[in-house]
C-alpha positions in Angstrom: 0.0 0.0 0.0 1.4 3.0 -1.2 0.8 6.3 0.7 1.0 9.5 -0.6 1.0 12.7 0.5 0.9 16.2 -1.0 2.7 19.3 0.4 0.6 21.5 2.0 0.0 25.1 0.2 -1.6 28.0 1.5 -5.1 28.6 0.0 -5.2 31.3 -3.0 -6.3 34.9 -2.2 -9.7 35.4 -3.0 -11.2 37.6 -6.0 -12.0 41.3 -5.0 -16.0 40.1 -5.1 -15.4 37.0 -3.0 -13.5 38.9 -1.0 -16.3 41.9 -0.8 -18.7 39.2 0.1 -16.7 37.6 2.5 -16.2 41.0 4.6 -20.0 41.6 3.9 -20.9 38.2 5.5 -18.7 39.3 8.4 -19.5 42.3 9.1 -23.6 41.2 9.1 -22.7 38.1 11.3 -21.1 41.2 13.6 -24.2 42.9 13.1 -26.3 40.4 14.4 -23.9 39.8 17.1 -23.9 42.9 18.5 -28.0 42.8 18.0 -28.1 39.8 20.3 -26.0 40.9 23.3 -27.9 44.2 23.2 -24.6 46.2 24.4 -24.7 50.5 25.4 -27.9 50.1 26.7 -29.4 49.0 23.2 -30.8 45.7 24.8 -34.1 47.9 25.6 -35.1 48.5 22.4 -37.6 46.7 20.5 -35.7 43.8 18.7 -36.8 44.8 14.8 -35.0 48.3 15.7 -32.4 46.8 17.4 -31.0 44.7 14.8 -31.6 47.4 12.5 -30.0 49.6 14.3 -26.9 47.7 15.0 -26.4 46.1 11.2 -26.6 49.7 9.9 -23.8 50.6 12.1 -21.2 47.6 11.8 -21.9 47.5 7.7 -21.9 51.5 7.2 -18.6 51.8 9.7 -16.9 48.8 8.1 -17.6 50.0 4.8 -16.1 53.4 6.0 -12.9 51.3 7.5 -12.6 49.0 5.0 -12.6 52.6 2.3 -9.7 54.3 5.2 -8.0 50.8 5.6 -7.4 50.6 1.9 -6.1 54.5 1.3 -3.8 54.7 4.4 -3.8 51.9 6.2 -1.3 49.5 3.4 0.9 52.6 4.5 1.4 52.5 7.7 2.9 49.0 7.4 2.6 46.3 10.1 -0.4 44.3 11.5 -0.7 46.2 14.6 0.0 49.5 13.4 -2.2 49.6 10.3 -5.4 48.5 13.0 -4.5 51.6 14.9 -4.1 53.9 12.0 -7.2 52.6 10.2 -9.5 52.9 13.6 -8.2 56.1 14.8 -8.9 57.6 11.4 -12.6 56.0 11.3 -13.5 56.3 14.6 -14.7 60.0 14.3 -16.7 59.4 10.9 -18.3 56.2 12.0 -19.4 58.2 15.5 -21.3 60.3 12.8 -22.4 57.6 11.5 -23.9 55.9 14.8 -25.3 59.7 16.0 -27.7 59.6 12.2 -28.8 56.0 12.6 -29.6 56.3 16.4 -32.0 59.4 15.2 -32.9 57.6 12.8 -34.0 54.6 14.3 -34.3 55.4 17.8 -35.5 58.8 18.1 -31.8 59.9 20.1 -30.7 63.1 20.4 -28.2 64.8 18.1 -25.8 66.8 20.3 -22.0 67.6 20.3 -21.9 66.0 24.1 -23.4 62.7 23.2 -20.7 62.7 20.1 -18.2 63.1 21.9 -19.2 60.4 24.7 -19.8 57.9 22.0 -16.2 58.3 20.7 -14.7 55.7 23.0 -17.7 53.1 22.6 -17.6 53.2 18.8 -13.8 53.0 19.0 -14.0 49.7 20.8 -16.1 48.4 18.6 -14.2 49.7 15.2 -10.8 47.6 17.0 -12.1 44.0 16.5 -14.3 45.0 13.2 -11.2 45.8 11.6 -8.7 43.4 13.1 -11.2 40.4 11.9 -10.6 41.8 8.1 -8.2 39.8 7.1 -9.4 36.9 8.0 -11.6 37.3 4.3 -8.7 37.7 2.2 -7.8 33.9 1.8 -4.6 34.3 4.0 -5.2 34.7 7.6 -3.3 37.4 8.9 -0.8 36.9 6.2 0.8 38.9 3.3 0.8 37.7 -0.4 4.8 36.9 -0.5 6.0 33.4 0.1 6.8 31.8 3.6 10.6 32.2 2.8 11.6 34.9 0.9 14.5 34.9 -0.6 15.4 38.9 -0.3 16.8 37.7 3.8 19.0 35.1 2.5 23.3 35.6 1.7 23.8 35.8 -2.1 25.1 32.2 -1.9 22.1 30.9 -0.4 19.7 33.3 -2.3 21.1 31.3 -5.5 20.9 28.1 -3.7 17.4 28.5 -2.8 16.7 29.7 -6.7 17.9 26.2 -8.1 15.4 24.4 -5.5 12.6 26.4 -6.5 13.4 26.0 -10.2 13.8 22.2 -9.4 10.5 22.0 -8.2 8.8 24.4 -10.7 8.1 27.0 -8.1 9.3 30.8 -9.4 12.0 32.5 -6.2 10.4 35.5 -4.5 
């Protein structure tokens, strides 16, 4: 009996509309989420207008990340870094957002004061929206180069580890 076994490869990233309809399917699972548990005093509210409320905020501020993530956050470089840059810069717009589907919806106030108290709440909420996003690209909290990248290695190993890749029809990074 003959076994074989097939090296493991990381899957492919996804299309940009699998990828929009993965972060879509998120951010409504977060939607409904937030819905459920009723958090900032939102568990009082009749459930139709709850849910309402809530999936209009987590879709409309993770659209509004998702637009900042992708014009400043591939520049400010690293995992953790990019998640503060993007949710500091999307904090205030998404507050806006909350304050016009609260009147909306609810019937609340719209007053500087309650902006500014909803700044911190909407900011916790922005941190895990955004650090979740990459889990829909395909690669997990990954970048697109290869495990090994040859740009760290000596020039002697660099064209060693050329030849292998070559050997095995792969293309060096």
């Amino acid at each position: 009996m003959e076994l074989l076994v097939e090296p493991m490869t990381r899957p492919e990233p996804l299309t940009p509309a699998r990828r929009a309809a993965a972060e879509l399917a998120l951010l409504l699972a977060m939607g409904l989420f937030m819905g459920a548990i009723g958090p900032y005093g939102t568990a009082t509210i009749p459930a139709g207008r709850k849910y309402a409320y809530w999936i209009l905020c987590i879709v409309g501020g993770g659209a509004i990340g998702i637009a900042i993530d992708e014009a400043l956050g591939r520049r400010a470089g690293a995992f953790w870094r990019r998640l503060a840059v993007t949710t500091l810069a999307m904090t205030p717009a998404v507050t806006l957002l909350v304050l016009v589907v609260g009147r909306l919806l609810i019937g609340q106030s719209l007053q500087l004061l309650r902006y500014l108290e909803l700044l911190w709440q909407v900011f916790v909420i922005c941190v895990p929206v955004m650090a979740l996003r990459p889990w829909c690209g395909g690669r997990p909290g990954r970048s697109s180069r290869p495990a090994l990248s040859s740009r760290r290695l000596s020039l002697k190993r660099r064209r060693l580890f050329g030849a292998a890749c070559r050997r095995n029809g792969a293309r060096p990074a």
